[in-house]
C-alpha positions as CSV (number, residue, x, y, z in Angstrom):
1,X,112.9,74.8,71.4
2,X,109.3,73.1,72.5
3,X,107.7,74.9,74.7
4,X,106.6,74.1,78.4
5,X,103.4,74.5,79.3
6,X,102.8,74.9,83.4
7,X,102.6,73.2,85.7
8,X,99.2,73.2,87.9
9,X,99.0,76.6,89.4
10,X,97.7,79.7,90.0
11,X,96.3,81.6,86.9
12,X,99.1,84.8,86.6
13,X,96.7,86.9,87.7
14,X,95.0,84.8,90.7
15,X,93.9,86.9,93.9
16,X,95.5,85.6,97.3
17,X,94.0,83.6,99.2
18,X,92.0,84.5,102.1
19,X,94.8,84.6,104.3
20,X,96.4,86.5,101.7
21,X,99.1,84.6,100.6
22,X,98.7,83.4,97.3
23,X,98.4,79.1,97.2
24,X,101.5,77.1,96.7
25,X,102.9,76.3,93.1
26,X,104.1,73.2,92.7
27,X,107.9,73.2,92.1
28,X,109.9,72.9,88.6
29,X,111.3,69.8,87.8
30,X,114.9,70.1,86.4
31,X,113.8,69.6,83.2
32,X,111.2,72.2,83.0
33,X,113.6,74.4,84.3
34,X,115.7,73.4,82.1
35,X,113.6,74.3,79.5
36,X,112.7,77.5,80.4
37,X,116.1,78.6,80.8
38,X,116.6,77.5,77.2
39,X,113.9,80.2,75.7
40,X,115.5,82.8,77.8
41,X,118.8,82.2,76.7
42,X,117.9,81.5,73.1
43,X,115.8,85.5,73.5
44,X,118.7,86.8,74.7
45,X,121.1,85.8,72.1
46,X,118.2,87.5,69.9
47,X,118.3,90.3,71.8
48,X,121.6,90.8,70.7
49,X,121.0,92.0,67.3
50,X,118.9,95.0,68.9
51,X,121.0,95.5,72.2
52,X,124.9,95.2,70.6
53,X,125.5,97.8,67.9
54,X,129.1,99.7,67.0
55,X,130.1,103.3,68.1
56,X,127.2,104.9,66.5
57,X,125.9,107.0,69.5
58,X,127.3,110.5,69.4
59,X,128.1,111.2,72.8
60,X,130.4,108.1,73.4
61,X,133.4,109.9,71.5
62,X,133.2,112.9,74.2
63,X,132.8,110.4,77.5
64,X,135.8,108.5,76.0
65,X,137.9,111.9,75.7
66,X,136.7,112.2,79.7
67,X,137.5,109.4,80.6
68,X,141.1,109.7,78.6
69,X,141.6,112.8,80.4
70,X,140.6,111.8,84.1
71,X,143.1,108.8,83.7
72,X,145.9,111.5,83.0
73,X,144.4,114.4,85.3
74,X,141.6,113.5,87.6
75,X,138.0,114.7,87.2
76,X,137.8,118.5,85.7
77,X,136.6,120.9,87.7
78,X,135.5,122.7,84.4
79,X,135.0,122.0,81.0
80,X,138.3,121.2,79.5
81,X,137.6,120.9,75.7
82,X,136.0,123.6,74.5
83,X,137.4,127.6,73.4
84,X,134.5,129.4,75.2
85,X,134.7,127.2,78.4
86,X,131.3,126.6,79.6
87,X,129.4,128.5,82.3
88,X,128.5,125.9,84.6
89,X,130.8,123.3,86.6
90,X,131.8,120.0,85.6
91,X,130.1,117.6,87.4
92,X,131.5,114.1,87.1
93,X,128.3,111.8,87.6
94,X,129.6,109.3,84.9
95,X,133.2,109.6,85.4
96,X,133.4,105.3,86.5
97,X,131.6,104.5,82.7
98,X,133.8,107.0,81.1
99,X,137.1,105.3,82.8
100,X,135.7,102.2,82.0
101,X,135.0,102.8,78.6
102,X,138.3,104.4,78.2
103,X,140.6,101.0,79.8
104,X,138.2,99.3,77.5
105,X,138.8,101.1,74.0
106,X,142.5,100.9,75.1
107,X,141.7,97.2,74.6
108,X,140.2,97.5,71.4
109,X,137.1,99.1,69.9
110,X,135.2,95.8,69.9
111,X,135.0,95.2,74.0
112,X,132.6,98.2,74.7
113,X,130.7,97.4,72.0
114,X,130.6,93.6,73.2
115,X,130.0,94.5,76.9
116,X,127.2,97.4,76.8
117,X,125.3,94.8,74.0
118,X,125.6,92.0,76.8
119,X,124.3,94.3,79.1
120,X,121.9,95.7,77.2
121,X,120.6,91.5,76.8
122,X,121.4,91.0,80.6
123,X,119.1,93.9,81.7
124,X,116.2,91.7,79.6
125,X,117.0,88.4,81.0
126,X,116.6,90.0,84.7
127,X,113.4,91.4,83.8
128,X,111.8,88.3,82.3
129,X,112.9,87.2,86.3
130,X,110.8,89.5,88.1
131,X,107.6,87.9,87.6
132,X,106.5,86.7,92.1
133,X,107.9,83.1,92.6
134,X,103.9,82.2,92.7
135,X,103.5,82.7,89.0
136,X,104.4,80.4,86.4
137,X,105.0,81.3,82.6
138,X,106.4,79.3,80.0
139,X,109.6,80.2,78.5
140,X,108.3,80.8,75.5
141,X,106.1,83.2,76.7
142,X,109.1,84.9,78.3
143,X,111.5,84.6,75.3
144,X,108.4,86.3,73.1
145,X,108.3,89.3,75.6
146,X,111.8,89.7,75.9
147,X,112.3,89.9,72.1
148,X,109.7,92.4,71.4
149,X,110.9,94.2,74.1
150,X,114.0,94.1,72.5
151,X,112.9,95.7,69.5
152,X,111.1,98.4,71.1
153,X,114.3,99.6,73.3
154,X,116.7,99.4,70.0
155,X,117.4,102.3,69.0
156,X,118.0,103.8,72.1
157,X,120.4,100.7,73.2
158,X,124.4,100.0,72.5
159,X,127.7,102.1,73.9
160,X,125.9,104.6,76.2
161,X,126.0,105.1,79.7
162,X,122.0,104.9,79.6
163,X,122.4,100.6,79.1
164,X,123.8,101.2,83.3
165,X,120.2,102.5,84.1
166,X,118.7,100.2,81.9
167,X,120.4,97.2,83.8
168,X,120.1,98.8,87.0
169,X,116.6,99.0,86.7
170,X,115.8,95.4,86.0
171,X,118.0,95.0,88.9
172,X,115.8,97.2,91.2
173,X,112.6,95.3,90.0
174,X,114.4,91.7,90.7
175,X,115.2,93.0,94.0
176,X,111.5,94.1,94.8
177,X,110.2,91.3,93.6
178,X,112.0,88.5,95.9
179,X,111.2,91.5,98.6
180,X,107.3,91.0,98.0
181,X,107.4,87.5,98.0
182,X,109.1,87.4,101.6
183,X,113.1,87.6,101.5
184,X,112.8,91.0,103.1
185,X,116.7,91.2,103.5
186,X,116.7,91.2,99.4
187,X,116.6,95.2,99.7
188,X,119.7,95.8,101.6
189,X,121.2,94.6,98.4
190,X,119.9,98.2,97.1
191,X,122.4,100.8,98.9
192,X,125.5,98.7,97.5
193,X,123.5,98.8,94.0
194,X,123.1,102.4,94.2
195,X,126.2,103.5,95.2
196,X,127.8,102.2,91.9
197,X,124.9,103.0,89.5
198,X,125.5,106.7,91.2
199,X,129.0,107.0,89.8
200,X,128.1,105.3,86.3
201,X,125.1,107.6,85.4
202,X,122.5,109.7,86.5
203,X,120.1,107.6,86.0
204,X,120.2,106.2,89.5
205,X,117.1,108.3,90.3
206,X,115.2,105.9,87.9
207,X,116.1,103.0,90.8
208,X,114.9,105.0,93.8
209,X,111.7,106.2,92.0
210,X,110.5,102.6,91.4
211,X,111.6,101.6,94.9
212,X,109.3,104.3,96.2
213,X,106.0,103.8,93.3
214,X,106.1,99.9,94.9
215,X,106.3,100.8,98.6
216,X,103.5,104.0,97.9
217,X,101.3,100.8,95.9
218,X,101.8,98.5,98.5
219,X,100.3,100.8,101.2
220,X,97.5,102.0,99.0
221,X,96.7,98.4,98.1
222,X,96.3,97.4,101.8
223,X,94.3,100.5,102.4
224,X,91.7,99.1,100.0
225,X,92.7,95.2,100.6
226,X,93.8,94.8,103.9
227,X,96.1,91.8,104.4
228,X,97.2,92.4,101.0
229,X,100.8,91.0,100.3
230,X,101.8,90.1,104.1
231,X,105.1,89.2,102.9
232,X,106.2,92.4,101.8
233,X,107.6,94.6,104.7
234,X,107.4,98.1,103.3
235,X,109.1,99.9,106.5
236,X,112.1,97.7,105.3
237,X,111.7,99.1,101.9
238,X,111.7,102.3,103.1
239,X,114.8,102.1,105.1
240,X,117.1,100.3,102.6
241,X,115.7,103.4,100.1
242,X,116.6,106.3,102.5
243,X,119.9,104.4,103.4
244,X,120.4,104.0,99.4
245,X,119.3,107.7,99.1
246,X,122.4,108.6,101.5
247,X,124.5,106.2,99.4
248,X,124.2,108.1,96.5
249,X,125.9,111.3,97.8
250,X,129.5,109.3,97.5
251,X,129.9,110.6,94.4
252,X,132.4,113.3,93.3
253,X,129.8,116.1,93.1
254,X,127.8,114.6,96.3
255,X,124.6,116.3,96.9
256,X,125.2,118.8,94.1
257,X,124.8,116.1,91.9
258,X,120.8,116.0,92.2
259,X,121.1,120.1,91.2
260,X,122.7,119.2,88.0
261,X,119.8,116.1,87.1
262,X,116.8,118.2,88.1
263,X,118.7,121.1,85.5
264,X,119.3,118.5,82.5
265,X,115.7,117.5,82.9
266,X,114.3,120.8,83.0
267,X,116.0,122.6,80.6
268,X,113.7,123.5,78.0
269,X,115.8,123.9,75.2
270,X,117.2,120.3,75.3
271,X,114.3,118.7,75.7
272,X,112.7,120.9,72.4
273,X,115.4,120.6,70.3
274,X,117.4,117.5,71.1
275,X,115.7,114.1,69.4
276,X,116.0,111.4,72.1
277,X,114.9,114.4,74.6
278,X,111.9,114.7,72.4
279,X,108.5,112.6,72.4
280,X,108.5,109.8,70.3
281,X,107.8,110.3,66.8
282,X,105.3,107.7,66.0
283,X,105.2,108.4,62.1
284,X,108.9,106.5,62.7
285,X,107.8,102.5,61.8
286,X,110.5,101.5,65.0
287,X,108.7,103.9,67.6
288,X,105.1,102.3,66.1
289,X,106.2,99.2,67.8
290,X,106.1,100.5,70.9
291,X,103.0,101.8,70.6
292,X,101.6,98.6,70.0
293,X,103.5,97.1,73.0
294,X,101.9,100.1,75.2
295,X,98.7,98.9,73.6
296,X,98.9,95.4,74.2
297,X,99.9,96.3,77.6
298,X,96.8,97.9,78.3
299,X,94.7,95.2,76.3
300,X,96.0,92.1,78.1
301,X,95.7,94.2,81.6
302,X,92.0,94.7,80.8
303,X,91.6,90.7,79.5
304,X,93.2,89.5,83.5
305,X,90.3,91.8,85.1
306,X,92.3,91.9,88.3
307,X,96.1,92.9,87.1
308,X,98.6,93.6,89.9
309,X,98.5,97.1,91.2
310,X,102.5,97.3,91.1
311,X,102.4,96.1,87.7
312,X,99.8,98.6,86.5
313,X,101.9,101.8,88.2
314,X,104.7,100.3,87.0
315,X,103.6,100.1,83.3
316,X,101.8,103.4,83.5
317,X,104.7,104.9,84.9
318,X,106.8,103.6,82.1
319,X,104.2,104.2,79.5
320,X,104.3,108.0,80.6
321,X,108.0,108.6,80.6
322,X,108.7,107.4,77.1
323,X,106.2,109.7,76.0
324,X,107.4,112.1,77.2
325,X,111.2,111.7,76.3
326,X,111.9,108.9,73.7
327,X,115.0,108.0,75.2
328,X,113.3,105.7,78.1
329,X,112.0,103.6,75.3
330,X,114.6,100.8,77.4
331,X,112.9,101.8,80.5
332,X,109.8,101.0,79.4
333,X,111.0,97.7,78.0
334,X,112.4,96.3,81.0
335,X,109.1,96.9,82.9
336,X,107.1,95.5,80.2
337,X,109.3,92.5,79.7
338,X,107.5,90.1,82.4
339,X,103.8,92.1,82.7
340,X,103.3,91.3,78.5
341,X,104.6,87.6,79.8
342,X,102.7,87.2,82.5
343,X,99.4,88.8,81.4
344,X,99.8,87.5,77.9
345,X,100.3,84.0,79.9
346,X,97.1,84.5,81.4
347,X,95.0,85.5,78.7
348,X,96.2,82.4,76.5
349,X,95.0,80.2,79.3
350,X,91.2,81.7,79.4
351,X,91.2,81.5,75.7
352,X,92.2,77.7,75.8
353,X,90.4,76.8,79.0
354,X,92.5,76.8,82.3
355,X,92.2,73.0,82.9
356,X,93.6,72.4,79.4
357,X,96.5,75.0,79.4
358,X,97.5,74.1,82.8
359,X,97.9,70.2,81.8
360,X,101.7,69.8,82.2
361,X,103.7,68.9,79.1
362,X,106.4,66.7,79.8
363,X,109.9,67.1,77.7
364,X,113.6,66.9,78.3
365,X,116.1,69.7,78.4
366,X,119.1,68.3,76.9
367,X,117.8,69.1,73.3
368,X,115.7,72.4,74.2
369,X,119.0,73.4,75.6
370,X,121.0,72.4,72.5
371,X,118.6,74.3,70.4
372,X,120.1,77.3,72.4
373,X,123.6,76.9,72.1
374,X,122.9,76.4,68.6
375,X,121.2,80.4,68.7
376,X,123.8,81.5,71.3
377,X,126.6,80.5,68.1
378,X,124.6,81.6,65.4
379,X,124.3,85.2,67.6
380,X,128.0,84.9,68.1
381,X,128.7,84.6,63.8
382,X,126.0,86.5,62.6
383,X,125.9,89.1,65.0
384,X,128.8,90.0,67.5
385,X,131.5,89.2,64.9
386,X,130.4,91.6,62.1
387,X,129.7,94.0,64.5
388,X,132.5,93.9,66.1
389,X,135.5,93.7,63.1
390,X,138.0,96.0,62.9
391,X,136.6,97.0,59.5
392,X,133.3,97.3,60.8
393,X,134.1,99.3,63.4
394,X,136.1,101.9,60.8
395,X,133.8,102.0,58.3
396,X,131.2,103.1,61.2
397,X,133.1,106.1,62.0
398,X,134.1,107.1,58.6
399,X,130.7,107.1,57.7
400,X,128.3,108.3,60.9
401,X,131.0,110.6,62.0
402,X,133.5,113.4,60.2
403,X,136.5,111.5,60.5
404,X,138.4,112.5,57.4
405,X,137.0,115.9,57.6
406,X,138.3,116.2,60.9
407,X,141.5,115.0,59.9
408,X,142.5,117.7,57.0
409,X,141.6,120.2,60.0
410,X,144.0,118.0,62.2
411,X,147.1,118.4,59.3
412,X,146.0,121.5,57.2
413,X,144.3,124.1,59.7
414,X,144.9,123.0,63.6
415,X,144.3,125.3,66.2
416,X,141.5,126.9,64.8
417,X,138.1,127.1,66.1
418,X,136.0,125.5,64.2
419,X,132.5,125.2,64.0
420,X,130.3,122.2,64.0
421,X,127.0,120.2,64.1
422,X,126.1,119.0,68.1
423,X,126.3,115.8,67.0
424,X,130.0,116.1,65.6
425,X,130.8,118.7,68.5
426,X,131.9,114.9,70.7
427,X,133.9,113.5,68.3
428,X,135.9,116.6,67.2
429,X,136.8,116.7,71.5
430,X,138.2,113.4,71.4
431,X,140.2,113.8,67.9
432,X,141.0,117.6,69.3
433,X,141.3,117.2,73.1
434,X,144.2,119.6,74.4
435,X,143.7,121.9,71.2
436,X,140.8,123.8,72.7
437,X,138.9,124.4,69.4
438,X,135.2,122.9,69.7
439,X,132.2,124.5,70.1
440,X,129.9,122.7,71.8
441,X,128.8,118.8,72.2
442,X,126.6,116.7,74.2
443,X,127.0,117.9,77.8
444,X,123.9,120.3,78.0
445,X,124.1,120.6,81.5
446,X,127.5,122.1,81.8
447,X,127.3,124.2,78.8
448,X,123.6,125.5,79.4
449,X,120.4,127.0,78.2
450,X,122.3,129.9,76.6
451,X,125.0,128.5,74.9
452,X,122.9,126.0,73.3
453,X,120.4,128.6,72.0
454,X,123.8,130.7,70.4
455,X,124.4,127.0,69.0
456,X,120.7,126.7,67.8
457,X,120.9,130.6,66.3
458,X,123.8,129.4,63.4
459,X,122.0,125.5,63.4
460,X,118.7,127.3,62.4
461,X,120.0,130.4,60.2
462,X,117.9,132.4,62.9
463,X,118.5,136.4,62.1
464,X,121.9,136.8,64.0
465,X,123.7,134.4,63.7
466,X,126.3,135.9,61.5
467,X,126.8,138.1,64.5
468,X,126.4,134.6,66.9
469,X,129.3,133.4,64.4
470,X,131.4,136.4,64.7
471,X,131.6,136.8,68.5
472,X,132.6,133.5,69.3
473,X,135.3,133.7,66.3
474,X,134.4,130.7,64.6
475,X,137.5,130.6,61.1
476,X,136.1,126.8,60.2
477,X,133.6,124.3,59.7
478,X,132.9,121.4,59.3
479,X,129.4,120.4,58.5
480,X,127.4,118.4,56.3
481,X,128.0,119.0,52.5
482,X,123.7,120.0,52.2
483,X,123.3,121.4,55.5
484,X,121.6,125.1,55.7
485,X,124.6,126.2,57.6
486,X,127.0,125.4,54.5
487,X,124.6,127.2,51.9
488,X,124.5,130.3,54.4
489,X,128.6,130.0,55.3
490,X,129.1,129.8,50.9
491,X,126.9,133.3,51.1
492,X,129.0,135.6,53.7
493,X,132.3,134.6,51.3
494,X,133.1,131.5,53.1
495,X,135.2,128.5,51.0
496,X,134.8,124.8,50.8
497,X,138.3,123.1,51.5
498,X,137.6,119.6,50.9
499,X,134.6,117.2,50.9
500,X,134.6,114.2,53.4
501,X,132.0,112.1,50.8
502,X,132.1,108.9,53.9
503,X,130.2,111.1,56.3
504,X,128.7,113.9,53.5
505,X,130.6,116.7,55.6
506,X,132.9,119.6,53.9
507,X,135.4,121.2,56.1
508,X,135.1,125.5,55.1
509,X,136.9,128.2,56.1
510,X,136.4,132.1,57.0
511,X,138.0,134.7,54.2
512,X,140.8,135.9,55.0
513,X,141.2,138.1,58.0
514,X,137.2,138.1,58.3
515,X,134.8,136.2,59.4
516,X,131.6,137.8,57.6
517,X,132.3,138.8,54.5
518,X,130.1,140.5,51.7
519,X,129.3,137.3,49.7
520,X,130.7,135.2,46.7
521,X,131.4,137.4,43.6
522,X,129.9,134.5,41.6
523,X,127.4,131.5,42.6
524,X,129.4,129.6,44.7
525,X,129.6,126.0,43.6
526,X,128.4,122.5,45.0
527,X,130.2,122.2,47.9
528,X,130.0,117.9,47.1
529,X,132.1,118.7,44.1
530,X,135.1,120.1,46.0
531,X,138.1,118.1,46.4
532,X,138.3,115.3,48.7
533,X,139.3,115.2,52.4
């Protein structure tokens, strides 16, 4: 695709005028909006290999037993999978994903993993739209910004309810940005918005705490600038966010859903022990590139000289959630998206002189736009078919999850509770649902401070957990053939079944009529070389 430069305008970064509005930009020609859509389409089938991935997140097998057991019972009122219960109430806040991902999976494995990776593209595409209808980037610059981006939000992206936020955030931002350049009605999109982002996932806060940093920006900005932004009517803001505020509460929790949030994200023992909870680990090469995007951010702001105030609370905004918990990395893409765009824009057009970057380039859609149906197909073979394959698919279970393991349990040793990684503790509720015999999973605000500390004292070998492991009357296991647990299980007298060598997990068991015993009479032996699952 050749890319376009603009059009006579307005440097990205240009102050208004002195009536404060900034000066008019010419309109696109078809063409040249042709163009432009063709890098953004041609990114977002790119996108794809980052944004679309298989059933690899380890909470999607418990929101799928939900949302299997609210199409048969309704929303618990408690949690129904576990033997010890849980000491806090169910609160439903993603029971519409989890029914949607459970009509979908009744389809086939292959549609969630299609439809979150779209969305998951989508969300980019919106955000490469936010940029003010006064400023003018090429499409290349916007397919270059949407790519890295891409990258950076990874490994956080595919078949989790977090892609909702993700998308409902670039909505947000498209919202707010045809709000400041005038169509002040835009907003009262935002309470039908945030009504079903509420009952998809939590993450709905995310929308209302950006529609809040712009309205607080815009009213410092004209504090310092008066006449800054005329367009933007910020007591209309303000109303569409409280009326969206009130929408949220039609939820099936309703106001006790902000409770359970304000718990998940304080709990200190999720967000210490739990990786996506964690900050980002920057010795990971993946995490490295956001870094660099941060960086860049900060670099390109400092090149414009004048950067928009919403952009730069925005971005610093972003910037300081992912470091605090590595699971906004998408977040943090969406909002850097059009700013790296934009100020990237505007800092190639200083370096080659304004008169000459502006000088418009003339060319026609029709082959730009063939050049992206030719990436859209190649996206399509290379990407969302291999992905998406019914041996793909199985092959991804077998091996990131203990599927045979789970299945000797299932035939050999059912009803039994068993104990097992917090990763695993999901998928053992959806192959185990009405048998009552996991110990814990994913849903840390339900189950607590407390019970995940009892978790962490056998996960961690801590000094009682063989009395941690006897109260709760755990008679099996299934962990990871070289975990510390099955070295310390193999020392109280416990035996290795069978090994499941696709996911590396053993399935053990209790001796008889004990739980502790006094140890192995001999070494025991590599639990890898038992017999297979």
């Amino acid at each position: 695709m050749a890319s376009l430069a603009a059009s006579p305008s307005p440097s990205p970064t240009q102050p208004a005028s002195a009536g404060g509005t900034p000066d008019a930009t010419p309109p696109e020609t078809r063409d040249q909006r042709g163009v432009r859509w063709a890098w953004i389409i041609g990114a977002a089938a790119v996108a794809l290999a980052f944004t679309l991935w298989g059933l690899r997140d380890p909470d999607v097998w418990w929101h799928l037993a939900i949302g299997n057991h609210i199409r048969a019972h309704g929303i618990p009122s408690h949690e129904p999978f576990t033997f010890l219960g849980a000491p806090n109430a169910w609160v439903g806040q993603q029971w519409g994903y989890e029914v949607l991902l459970s009509l979908m999976m009744q389809v086939g494995a292959w549609l969630p993993i299609v439809v979150m990776g779209f969305v998951g593209s989508a969300a980019l595409v919106i955000a490469a739209r936010t940029l003010p209808r006064s400023v003018r980037v090429p499409g290349s610059f916007l397919a270059g910004s949407m790519v890295l981006s891409a990258f950076v939000a990874g490994p956080i992206m595919g078949v989790r309810g977090q892609v909702v936020t993700v998308l409902g955030t670039a909505v947000v931002l498209y919202i707010l940005a045809r709000w400041r350049d005038g169509a002040a009605r835009a907003v009262w999109a935002l309470p039908p918005l945030l009504l079903v982002w509420t009952n998809l996932h939590a993450g709905f806060v995310t929308g209302i705490a950006v529609c809040l940093v712009v309205a607080l920006c815009v009213w410092v900005w004209r504090l310092v600038q008066p006449g800054a932004l005329p367009a933007a009517h910020v007591r209309v803001l303000l109303a569409a966010t409280g009326v969206s505020a009130l929408a949220t509460l039609v939820n099936p929790a309703g106001v006790h859903i902000y409770p359970y949030i304000a718990s998940t994200f304080t709990n200190p023992t999720l967000t210490q022990s739990i990786t996506e909870w964690m900050s980002p680990n920057f010795h990971e090469w993946s995490l490295r590139i956001f870094e660099g995007e941060a960086l860049l951010l900060f670099v390109l702001w400092a090149l414009s000289r004048r950067p928009d105030p919403i952009d730069v609370a925005l971005g610093v905004g972003a910037i300081a959630i992912t470091l605090q918990a590595q699971r906004n990395l998408p977040l943090f893409a969406v909002v850097a998206t059009p700013q790296v765009a934009r100020y990237g824009w505007a800092a190639w057009t200083q370096w080659r002189g304004s008169a000459r970057a502006a000088r418009p380039v003339r060319r026609p859609a029709a082959p730009a736009l063939l050049v992206a149906a030719a990436v859209v197909v190649a996206a399509v073979v290379g990407i969302i078919v291999p992905r998406t394959s019914e041996r793909a698919v199985a092959d991804n279970e077998a091996t990131g999850f203990p599927e045979a393991a789970a299945s000797y349990v299932g035939t050999h040793l059912a009803g039994q509770r068993i104990y097992s990684l917090y990763a695993w503790g999901g998928y053992l509720a959806w192959r185990f649902p009405t048998q009552h015999v996991v110990y814990i999973y994913g849903e840390s605000a339900v189950f607590g401070s407390a019970r995940l500390q009892r978790y962490l004292d056998i996960d961690l070998v801590r000094p009682n957990w063989r009395d941690v492991l006897a109260r709760d009357g755990m008679t099996v296991a299934i962990v990871p053939a070289n975990s510390q647990e099955a070295t310390s299980f193999l020392e109280i007298g416990w035996t290795v079944d069978c090994h499941d060598a696709r996911s590396g997990a053993v399935v053990m068991q209790a001796p008889p009529g004990r739980i502790v015993g006094s140890g192995p009479a001999t070494a025991p032996a590599d639990p890898a070389s038992a017999p297979s699952c």
